[in-house]
N, C-alpha and C positions, 0 to 999 in steps of 0.2 A: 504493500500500500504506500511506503514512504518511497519505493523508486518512481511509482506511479505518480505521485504528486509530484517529485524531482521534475518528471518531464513536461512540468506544467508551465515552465521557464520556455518552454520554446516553445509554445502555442504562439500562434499570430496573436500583432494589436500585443506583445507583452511590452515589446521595445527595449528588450536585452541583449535577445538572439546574435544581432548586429554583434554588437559589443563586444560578449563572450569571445564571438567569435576573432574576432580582431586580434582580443589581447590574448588568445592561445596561438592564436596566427605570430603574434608578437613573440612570447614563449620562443615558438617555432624557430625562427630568425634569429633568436639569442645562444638559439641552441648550435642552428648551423655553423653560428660566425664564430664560434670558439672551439668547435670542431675544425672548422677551416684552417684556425690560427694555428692549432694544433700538429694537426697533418702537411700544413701549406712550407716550402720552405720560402718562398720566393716573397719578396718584399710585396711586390702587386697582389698579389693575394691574398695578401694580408690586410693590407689595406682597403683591400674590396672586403672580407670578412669585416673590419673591423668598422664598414660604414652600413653591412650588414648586421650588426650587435646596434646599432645606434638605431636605424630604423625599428628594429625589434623593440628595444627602450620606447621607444615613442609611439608604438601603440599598444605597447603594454598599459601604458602612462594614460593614452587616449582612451582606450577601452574603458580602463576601471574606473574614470573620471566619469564620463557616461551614462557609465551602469547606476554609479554615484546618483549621479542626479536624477536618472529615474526614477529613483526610489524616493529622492527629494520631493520630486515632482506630485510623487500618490501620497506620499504622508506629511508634509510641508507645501502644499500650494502655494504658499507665499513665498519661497524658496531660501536660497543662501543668507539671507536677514534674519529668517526667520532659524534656519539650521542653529547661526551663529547664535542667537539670541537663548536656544536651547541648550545649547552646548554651556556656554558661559553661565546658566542657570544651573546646570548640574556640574558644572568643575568649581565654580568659585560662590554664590549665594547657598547654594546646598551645605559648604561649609563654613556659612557666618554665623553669628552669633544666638544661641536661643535665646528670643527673646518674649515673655509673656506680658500682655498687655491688657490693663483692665480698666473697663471705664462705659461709656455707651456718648449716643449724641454724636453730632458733627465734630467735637473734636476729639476722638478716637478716629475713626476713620479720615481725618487730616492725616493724624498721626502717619497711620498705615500705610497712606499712600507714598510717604517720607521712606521709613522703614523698609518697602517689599526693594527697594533699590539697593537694598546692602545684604539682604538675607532672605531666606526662601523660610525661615524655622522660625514663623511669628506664630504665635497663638494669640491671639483676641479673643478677650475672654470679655464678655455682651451681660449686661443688668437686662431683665426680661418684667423689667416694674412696670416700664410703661404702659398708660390707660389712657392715653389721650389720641387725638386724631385719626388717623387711618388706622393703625396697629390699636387702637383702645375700642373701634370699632370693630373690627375682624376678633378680635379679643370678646367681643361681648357675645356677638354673633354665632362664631363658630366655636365657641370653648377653647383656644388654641394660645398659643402662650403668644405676645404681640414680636412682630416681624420686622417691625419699620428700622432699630437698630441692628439687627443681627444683617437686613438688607445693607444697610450703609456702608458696613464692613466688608461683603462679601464683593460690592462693588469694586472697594478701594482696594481691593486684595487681587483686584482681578484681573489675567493675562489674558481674555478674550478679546474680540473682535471689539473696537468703543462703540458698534450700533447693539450690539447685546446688552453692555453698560447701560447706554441711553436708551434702551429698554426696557432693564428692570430699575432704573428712575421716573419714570415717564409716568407721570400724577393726572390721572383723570379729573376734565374741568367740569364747568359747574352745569349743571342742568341734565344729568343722568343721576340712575341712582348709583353710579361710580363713583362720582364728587368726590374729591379728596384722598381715592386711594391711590396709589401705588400701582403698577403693574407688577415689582418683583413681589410686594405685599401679597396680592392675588396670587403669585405664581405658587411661596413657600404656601401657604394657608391652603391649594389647591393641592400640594405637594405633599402636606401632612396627611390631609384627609384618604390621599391614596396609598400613602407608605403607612398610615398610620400609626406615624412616630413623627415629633417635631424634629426631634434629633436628626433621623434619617433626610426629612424632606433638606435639612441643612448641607447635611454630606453629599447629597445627589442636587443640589443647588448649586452648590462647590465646584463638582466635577462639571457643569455647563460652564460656570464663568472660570473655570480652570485659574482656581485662586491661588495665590503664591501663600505659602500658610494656611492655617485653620483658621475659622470661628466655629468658636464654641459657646453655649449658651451658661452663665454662672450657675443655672439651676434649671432642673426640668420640671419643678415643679409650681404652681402657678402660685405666685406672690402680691403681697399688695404692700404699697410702701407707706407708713404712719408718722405723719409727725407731729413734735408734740413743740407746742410752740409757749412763747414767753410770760402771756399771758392767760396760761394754763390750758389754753384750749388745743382743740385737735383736729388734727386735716385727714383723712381719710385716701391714697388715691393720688401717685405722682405727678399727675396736673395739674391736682386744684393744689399742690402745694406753694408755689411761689407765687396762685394769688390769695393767700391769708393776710390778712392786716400784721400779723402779729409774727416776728423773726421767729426764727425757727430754734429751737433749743436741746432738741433730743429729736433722731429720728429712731424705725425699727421695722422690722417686717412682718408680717403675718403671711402663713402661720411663723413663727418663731424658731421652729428647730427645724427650719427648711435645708436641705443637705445638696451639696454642689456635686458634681457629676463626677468620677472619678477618672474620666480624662484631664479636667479642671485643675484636681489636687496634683496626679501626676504631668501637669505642664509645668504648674508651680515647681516642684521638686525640681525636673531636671533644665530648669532655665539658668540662665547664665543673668541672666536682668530681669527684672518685675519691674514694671513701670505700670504706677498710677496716672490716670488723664494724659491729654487734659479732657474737661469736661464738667460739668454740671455737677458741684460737690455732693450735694445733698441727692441730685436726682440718675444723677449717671455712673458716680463712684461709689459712692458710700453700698449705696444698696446691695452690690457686689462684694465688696470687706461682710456684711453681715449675714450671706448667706453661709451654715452652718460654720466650719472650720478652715474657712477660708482665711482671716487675717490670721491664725494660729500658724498656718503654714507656710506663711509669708514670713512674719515672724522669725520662724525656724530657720526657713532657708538660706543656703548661701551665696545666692545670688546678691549679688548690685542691688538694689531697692531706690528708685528715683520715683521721686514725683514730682509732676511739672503742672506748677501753678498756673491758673487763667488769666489771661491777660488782663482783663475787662472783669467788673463786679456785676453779678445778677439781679437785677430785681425779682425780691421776694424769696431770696434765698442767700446771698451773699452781700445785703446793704452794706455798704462800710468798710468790708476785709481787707485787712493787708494779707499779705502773704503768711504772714504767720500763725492768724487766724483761720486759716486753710490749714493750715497743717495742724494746728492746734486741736480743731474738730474732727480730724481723722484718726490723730491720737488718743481723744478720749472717748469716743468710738471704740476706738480695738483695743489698741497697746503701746508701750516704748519699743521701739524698734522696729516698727512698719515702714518706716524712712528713713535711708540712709544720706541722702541728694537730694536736694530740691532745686528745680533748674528756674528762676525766675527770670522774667522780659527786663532789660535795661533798656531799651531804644525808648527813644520819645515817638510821642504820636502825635500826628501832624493837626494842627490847631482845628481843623472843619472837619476833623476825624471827631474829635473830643464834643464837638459843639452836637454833630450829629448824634452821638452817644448819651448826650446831655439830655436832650429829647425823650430819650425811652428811660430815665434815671437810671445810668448804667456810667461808672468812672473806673480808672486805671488801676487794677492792684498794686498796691505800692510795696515793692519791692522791700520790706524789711529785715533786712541782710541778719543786723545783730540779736533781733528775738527770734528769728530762725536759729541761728546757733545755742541761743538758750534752750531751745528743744533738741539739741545733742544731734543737731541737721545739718552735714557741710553744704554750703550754696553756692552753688555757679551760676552767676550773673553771665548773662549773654542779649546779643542783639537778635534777637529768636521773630518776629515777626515780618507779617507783610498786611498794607493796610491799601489794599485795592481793593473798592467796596465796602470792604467791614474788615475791622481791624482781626486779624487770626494769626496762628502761630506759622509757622513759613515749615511746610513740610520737610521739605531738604533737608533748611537746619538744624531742626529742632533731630531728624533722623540721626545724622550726621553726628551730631554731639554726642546723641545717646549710644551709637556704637563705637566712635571714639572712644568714650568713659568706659566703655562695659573692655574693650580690648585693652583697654593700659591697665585695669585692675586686673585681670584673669591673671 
């Protein structure tokens, strides 16, 4: 049976046959000319063998060049770019840094998109609280744990074609009963109900946008985030959280002894760096530290532990924070030693940046170097953003540092 397949290389329409043939014909000529040189005494004879061996070499060389690229051609359609671009994925990102990353919202997947440029071994590890918009509806709907960040990630992780990206971005407008969702939203939420496993619809999500790294969900079980705010009252539901009147003072999850996946714990363990955010303290990071024994294991670990503070302060979640404030509430939250780095913005922002930001009651985190080290936090000040459109963290850089730092400590 397997000579019979063998001979499936010379059927017509393979576009080898040629080839093969050439470079055995090649073989041939290599063989004769040193035979000749051999046997030959005469200098002309030699010289004819020996422009025979040359000939031979060069459709040796032809041939399996050829063959080469046919095979380029049925499994790389986009060809030698696309070869190289593979090749350089499995000799040098295959062996960068592990790095796990936790957070949810638009800035996690900034991050990532920074990141998949230095290394293939990301884990994204995705808060599954939210209740609000597309994913709070598909959430209520279909029972399913919400999509909208585990989508974001998957995007920014992703080595597909960009019309399949701007595919599963692509937000249906208004006047269907579409509104507001998502196309990848629908696709995972269509995906669960068929695999019937969130997890699963995840990993067969993966392999369509042929993602550089994992996302992984913090928990598979379905959570809701609680906060308890200053003036003793309580928000119920990570949307309505940042509009309470009243700052936030403790947050928690329900149910409470919610337990993380155990691909989750083992990313954590064998990472070389744990990086928190950036992102929405209370609604994108924290929620994640509190599912079951997650900050324990961080904790533990001997990775790098960085977290990268928000540029910009939240309304209804971050009034007021310096940076150390940030870090303050994540420490009492978990534990000492969940931070080892904290990488804060030093760049100014340009004056109709601030004015704009003024508008939504949103201002600069102020980079407080020396209460950060009273929380036993080294800080690296950098010029980490880019302010086209809205002020955000500048992917490259902010990548760039964090595998710098994770390489000089190993």
């Amino acid at each position: 049976m397997k000579i019979l397949k063998a001979f499936k290389w010379l059927y017509p329409g393979m576009w080898v046959k040629r080839w093969i043939l050439l470079s055995v014909l090649g073989v041939i000529m290599i063989s004769m000319g040193f035979v000749m040189i051999l046997l030959e005494q005469a200098p002309k004879n030699k010289t004819f063998a020996g422009i025979i061996i040359i000939l031979g070499i060069l459709a040796v060389i032809t041939g399996i060049k050829r063959i080469i690229k046919s095979f380029v051609a049925v499994f790389l359609p986009q060809g030698d770019d696309e070869l190289v671009e593979k090749i350089y994925q499995k000799r040098v990102l295959d062996r960068g840094p592990k790095i796990a990353v936790i957070g949810g919202g638009t800035g996690l997947s900034t991050l990532l998109h920074g990141l998949k440029l230095y290394t293939s071994n990301i884990t994204a590890i995705v808060t599954v609280a939210d209740d609000g918009g597309s994913s709070g509806r598909l959430r209520k709907d279909f029972g399913i744990l919400p999509p909208g960040d585990i989508r974001n990630c998957l995007v920014a992780l992703a080595e597909a074609e960009p019309l399949m990206s701007e595919l599963f971005q692509f937000r249906f407008g208004e006047g269907t009963e579409l509104s507001g969702h998502s196309f990848g939203n629908l696709f995972i939420t269509a995906m669960t109900k068929v695999a019937g496993d969130f997890d699963v619809a995840i990993k067969e999500s993966s392999k369509i946008l042929a993602i550089r790294g994992r996302v992984l969900p913090s928990t598979l079980e379905k959570i809701t985030l609680v906060a308890e705010h200053a003036d003793g009252s309580e928000t119920i539901g990570e949307s309505s959280i940042p509009k309470a009147a009243s700052p936030v003072r403790r947050i928690h999850l329900r149910p409470v002894n919610c337990k993380p996946t155990d691909e989750v714990i083992d990313a954590i363990k064998k990472a070389d760096a744990i990086v928190l955010g950036p992102g929405s303290l209370y609604t994108s990071i924290m929620p994640n530290l509190l599912v079951g024994r997650i900050y324990q294991e961080i904790v533990s670990s001997k990775a790098i532990k960085i977290y990268i503070c928000n540029v910009m302060t939240q309304k209804g979640e971050t009034d007021d924070y310096k940076a150390s404030d940030h870090l303050r509430t994540i420490v009492e939250h978990t534990g000492p030693g969940i931070v080892e780095y904290c990488i804060v913005n030093t760049a100014s922002i340009p004056a109709e940046m601030l004015d704009k930001y003024k508008t939504e009651e949103s201002s600069p985190v102020v980079p407080d170097s020396e209460n950060l080290k009273k929380l036993k936090c080294k800080v690296i000040e950098a010029h980490i953003i880019k302010t086209t459109g809205y002020v955000r963290h500048d992917p490259d850089k902010l990548a760039r540092l964090i595998v710098d730092l994770t390489a000089s400590l190993k």
